[in-house]
N, C-alpha and C positions, 0 to 999 in steps of 0.2 A: 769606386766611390759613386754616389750616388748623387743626383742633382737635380733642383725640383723649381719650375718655375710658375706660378697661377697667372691666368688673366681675373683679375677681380670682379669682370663687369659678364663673363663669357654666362651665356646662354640666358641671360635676363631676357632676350627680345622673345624666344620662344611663348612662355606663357601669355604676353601680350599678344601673341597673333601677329607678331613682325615679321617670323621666319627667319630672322637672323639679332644679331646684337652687332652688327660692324657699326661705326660711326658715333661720334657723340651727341648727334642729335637723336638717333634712333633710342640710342639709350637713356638719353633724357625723357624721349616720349614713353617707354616702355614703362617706366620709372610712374610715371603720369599714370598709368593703368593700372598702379598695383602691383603689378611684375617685382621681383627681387630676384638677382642672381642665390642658386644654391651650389656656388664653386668653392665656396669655403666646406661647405656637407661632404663636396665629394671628395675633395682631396686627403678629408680628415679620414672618410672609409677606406681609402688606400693605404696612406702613413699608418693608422691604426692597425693592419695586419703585419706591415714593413718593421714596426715599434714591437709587434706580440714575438716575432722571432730572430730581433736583433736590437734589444733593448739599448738605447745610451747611442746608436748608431750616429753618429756625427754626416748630415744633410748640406749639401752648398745651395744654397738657394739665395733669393734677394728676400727687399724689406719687407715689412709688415705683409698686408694682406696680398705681395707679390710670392710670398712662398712663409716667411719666417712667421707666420705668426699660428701658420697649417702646422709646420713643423715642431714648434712647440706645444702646441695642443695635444699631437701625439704624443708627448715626452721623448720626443726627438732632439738631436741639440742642432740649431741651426748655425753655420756658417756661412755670414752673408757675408757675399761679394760681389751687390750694384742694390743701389738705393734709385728709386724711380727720378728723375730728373726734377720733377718738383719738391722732390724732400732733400736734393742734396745740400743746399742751404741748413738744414736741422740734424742734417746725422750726427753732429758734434753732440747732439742733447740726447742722442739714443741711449740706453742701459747697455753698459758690456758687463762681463765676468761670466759669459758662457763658457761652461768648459769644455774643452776638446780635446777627445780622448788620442786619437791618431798621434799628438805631437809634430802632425805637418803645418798646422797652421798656430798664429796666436792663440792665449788662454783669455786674452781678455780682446773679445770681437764685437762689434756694435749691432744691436739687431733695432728691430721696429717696434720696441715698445714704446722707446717715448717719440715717435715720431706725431706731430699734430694731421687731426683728420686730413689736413688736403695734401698732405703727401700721397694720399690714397687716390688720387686723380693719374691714373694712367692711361697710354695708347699702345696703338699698336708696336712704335720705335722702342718703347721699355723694356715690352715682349721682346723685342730684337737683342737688344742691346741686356738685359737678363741673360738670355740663352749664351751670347756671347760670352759674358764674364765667366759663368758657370761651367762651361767649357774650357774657357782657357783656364779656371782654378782645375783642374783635372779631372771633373766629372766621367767616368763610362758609359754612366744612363744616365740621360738627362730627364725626367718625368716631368712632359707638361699638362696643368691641367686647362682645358678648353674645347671651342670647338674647330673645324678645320682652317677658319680663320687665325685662331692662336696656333695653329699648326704652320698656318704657311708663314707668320711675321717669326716663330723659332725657325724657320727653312732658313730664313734670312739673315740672322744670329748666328746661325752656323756658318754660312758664308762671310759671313762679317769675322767668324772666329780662323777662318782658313788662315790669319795672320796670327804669329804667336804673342803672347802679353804675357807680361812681366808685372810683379807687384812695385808699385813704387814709394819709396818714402816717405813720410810725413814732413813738416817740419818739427824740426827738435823740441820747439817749444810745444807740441799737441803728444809727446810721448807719453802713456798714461802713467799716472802719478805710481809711485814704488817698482816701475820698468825700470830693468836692467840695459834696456836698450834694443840693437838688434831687432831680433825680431815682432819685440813687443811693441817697438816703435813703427813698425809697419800697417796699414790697412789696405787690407782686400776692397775696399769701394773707390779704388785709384787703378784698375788696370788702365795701361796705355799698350800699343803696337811699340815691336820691336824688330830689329832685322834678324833675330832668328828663325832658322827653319821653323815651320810649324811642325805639329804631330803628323805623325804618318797615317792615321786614320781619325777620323771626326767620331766623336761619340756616338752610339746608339743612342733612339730616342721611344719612347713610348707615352700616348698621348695616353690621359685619364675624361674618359667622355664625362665634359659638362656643357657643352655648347650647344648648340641650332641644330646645327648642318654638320652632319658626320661623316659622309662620304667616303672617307678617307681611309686604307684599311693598315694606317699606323694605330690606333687606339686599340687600347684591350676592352674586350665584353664590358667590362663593369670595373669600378673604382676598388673590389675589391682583388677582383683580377690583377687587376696593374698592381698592387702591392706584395699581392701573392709571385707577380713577376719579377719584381724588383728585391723581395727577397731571395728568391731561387735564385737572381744576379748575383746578388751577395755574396751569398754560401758557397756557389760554386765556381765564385771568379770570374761570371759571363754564363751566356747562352748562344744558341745558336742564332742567327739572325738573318732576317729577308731584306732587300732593297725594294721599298715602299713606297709607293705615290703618294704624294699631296695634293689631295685635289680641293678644290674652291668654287664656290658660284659668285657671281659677280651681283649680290642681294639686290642693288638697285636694276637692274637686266630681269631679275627674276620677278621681281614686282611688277614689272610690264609682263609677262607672264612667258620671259623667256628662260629657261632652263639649261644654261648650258656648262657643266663642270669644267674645268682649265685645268693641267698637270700642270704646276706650280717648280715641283723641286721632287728627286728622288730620298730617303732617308733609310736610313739603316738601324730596325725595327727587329726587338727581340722577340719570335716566335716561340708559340707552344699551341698547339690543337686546342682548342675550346677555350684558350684565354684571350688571343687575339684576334679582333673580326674583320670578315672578310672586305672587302672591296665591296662597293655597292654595283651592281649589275645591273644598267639596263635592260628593258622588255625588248626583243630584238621585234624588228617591223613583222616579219614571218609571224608571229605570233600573238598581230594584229585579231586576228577572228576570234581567239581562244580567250582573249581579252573582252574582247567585246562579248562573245557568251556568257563570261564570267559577270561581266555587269549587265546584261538583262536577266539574267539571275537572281542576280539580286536586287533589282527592281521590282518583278515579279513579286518578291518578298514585302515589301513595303506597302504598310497600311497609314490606311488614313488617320489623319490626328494624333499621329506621331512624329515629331522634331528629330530629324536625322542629324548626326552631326556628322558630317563629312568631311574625311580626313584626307590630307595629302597625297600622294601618288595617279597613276598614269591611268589604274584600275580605277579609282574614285573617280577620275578626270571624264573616265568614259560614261563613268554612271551619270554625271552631271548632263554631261551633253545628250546622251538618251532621254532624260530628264527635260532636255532644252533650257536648261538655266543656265546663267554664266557662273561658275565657280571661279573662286581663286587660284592661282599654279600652285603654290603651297601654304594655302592657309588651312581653317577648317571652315568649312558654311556650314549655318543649320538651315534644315529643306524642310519646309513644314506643308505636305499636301501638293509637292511639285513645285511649289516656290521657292525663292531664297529668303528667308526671315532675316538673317546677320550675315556680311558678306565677311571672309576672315575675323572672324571672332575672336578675342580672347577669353583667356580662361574665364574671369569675372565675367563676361556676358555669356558663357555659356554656362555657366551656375543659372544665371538670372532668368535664361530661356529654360534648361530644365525644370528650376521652379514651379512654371507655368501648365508644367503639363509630363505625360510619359514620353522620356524619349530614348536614342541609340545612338551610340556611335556607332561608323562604320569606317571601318581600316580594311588595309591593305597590307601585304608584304612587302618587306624590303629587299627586292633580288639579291639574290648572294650573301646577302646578311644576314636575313631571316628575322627582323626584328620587327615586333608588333607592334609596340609602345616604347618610348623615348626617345625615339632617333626621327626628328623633325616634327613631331606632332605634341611635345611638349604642352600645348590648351590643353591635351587631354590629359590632366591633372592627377592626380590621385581626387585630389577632392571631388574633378567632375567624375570620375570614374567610379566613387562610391557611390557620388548623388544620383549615379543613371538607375542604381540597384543591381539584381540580383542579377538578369540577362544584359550587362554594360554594351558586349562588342556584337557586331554585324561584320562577321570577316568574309571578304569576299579576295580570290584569286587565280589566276589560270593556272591549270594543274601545272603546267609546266616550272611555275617555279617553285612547286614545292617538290617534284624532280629534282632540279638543280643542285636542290640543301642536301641530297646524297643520303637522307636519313637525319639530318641535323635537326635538332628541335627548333619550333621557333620560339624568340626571345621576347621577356618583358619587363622594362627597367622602369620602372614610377617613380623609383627613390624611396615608395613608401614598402619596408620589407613584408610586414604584411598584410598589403594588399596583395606584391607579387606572389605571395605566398596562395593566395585566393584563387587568381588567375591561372596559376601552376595546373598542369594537366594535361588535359585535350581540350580540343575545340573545335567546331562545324568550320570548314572554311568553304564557301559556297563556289563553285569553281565553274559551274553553267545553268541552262534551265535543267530544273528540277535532278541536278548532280551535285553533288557534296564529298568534301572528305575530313574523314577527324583525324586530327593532325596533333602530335606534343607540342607541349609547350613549356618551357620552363623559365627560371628566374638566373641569371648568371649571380645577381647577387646570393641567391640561397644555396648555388653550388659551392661544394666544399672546396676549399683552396690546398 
């Protein structure tokens, strides 16, 4: 059975130039910038492959925009079981009469339609406290969508879930009207602990990247990856699976401009070659000089009266300091003629600086990953990525990590299909002075599932 939990708010900070979405002040400021989460876009591109080759498939997930209202989009049937603690006061006013093909659960279940907007107010503990219900209703795979943040608060669900739970009763008088009783009188938004043993194994999880910070090598490529996974689940009763890290940065550490990942929780993550990605890889210190070539390289490259926009990583880091500018640890600056014009920008200011004039981004690779766009660099929009035109990237990297990828193409995830369509190909990735290599590149979204 399948099980699907969203964070509603994941990866709103990115386009702002936050670098992360934890916190509700963060989010409120992101919010203030224009920024909008697009975690409802991606979970529907996953469900919608999940819906094409297992139509009417009955999903456990929570309320409204925590999962059931993804799930129905797709023409999926949701079976919720946890309403976010600010709506549990309204779920009595929710719509039931979803039908549910299994016969394991009620035919008539409450979901998030008539929940009012501020039910929509969630945290990190919902995330928890989702994963958990979802789990103990029987889930196998649990699909959450977010970033490694939403990963580590389901680590914690999971643990919460090592206890088993039981459905518990209604009162009599809340049994819905023409119930026979049983278990029509029951609801799933009531688990409690019980002294039964738990399951002997904790569900597999598979993240759908919509967040900040990905680091973490439970997520599939692409949203529609993770669908294409979770029906192969289906079909075949399971897959095979790796024990996974969760990793995390501590967003307010990183803002002082310290960088340091934390293993969080291990999880058990359905593998397949090319759908699930890898672990992000540090530059090891040894391969300090080949860095450093890489970015006078690409300095060398840079004319005047052109607006770099400088994108995150260790390679960008070094261009900045040959530079002598102060960059951000992971934001984007634009560098106009050796200065910093916007320090962490977001997407809307850097609309408003390309405006002004011709400009570049300029990226990096993501060790181990292989990803050029979407993973942490989020300012770099689709829209700012059209507005640069025809030449958008300045890719600059030490040969060594495109060593690493074994042949792997590297990756580009916009959201917008085609622009990755555009992007698709080869590409110059500047690797020293006056050395270069064309390297593939592809879209995991335009791969076929």
């Amino acid at each position: 059975m399948i099980g699907l939990v969203v964070n509603p708010v994941a990866g709103v900070g990115g386009p702002a130039g936050l670098a992360g979405s934890d916190g509700a002040d963060v989010q409120r400021l992101a919010v203030s910038r224009g920024a909008r989460s697009r975690v409802q876009e991606r979970a529907a591109l996953a469900l919608r492959v999940l819906a094409a080759l297992h139509p009417g498939l009955v999903v456990v997930t929570a309320a409204g925009e925590m999962g059931a209202d993804a799930v129905r989009a797709a023409g999926l049937v949701p079976c919720v079981v946890h309403a976010p603690c600010s709506s549990r006061a309204s779920r009595e006013r929710a719509e039931s009469g979803e039908h549910v093909e299994s016969g394991r659960f009620p035919p008539n279940l409450p979901d998030s339609a008539g929940l009012p907007d501020s039910a929509r107010a969630t945290d990190a503990a919902d995330t928890s406290r989702a994963v958990a219900a979802v789990a103990a209703a029987g889930a196998d795979l649990v699909l959450v969508v977010g970033g490694d943040g939403t990963l580590r608060d389901a680590a914690a669900g999971f643990g919460a879930a090592g206890a088993a739970f039981t459905i518990q009763q209604e009162p009599a008088d809340s049994t819905p009207s023409g119930s026979s009783g049983g278990l029509l009188g029951e609801s799933l938004l009531n688990w409690e602990p019980t002294d039964r043993e738990p399951e002997p194994r904790m569900p597999a999880i598979l993240g759908i990247p919509a967040g900040v910070k990905m680091y973490s090598p439970v997520f599939a490529v692409s949203p529609r990856a993770a669908g294409a996974l979770a029906a192969d689940w289906v079909t075949r009763g399971g897959l095979p699976t790796d024990d996974r890290e969760v990793l995390d940065i501590d967003e307010a550490a990183m803002r002082r401009a310290r960088v340091e990942p934390t293993l969080h929780a291990m999880l058990r993550v359905p593998y397949l070659a090319g759908r699930t990605q890898a672990r992000k890889a540090a530059t090891p210190a040894s391969e300090a000089a080949a860095v450093a070539s890489a970015a006078r390289g690409a300095v060398a490259r840079m004319r005047p009266g052109i607006r770099y926009l400088l994108g995150p990583g260790g390679t960008t880091a070094e261009i900045a300091r040959q530079l002598g500018v102060d960059g951000s640890p992971l934001g984007v600056d634009v560098i106009l003629d050796g200065a910093v014009v916007v320090r962490a920008a977001s997407e809307q200011q850097l609309l408003a600086e390309i405006a002004q004039g011709p400009a570049q981004a300029v990226v990096t690779v993501i060790g181990g990953q292989g990803f050029l766009l979407g993973r942490g660099n989020q300012q770099l929009s689709a829209s700012v990525l059209r507005a640069l035109g025809d030449d958008p990237l300045l890719v600059v990297a030490p040969e060594q990590k495109l060593i690493d990828l074994h042949g792997r193409p590297l990756l580009v995830d916009t959201g917008d299909l085609e622009l990755d369509a555009q992007l698709a190909g080869h590409v110059r990735i500047i690797t020293g002075i006056g050395t270069s290599s064309l390297y593939a590149v592809t879209a995991p979204e335009l791969t076929p599932v």
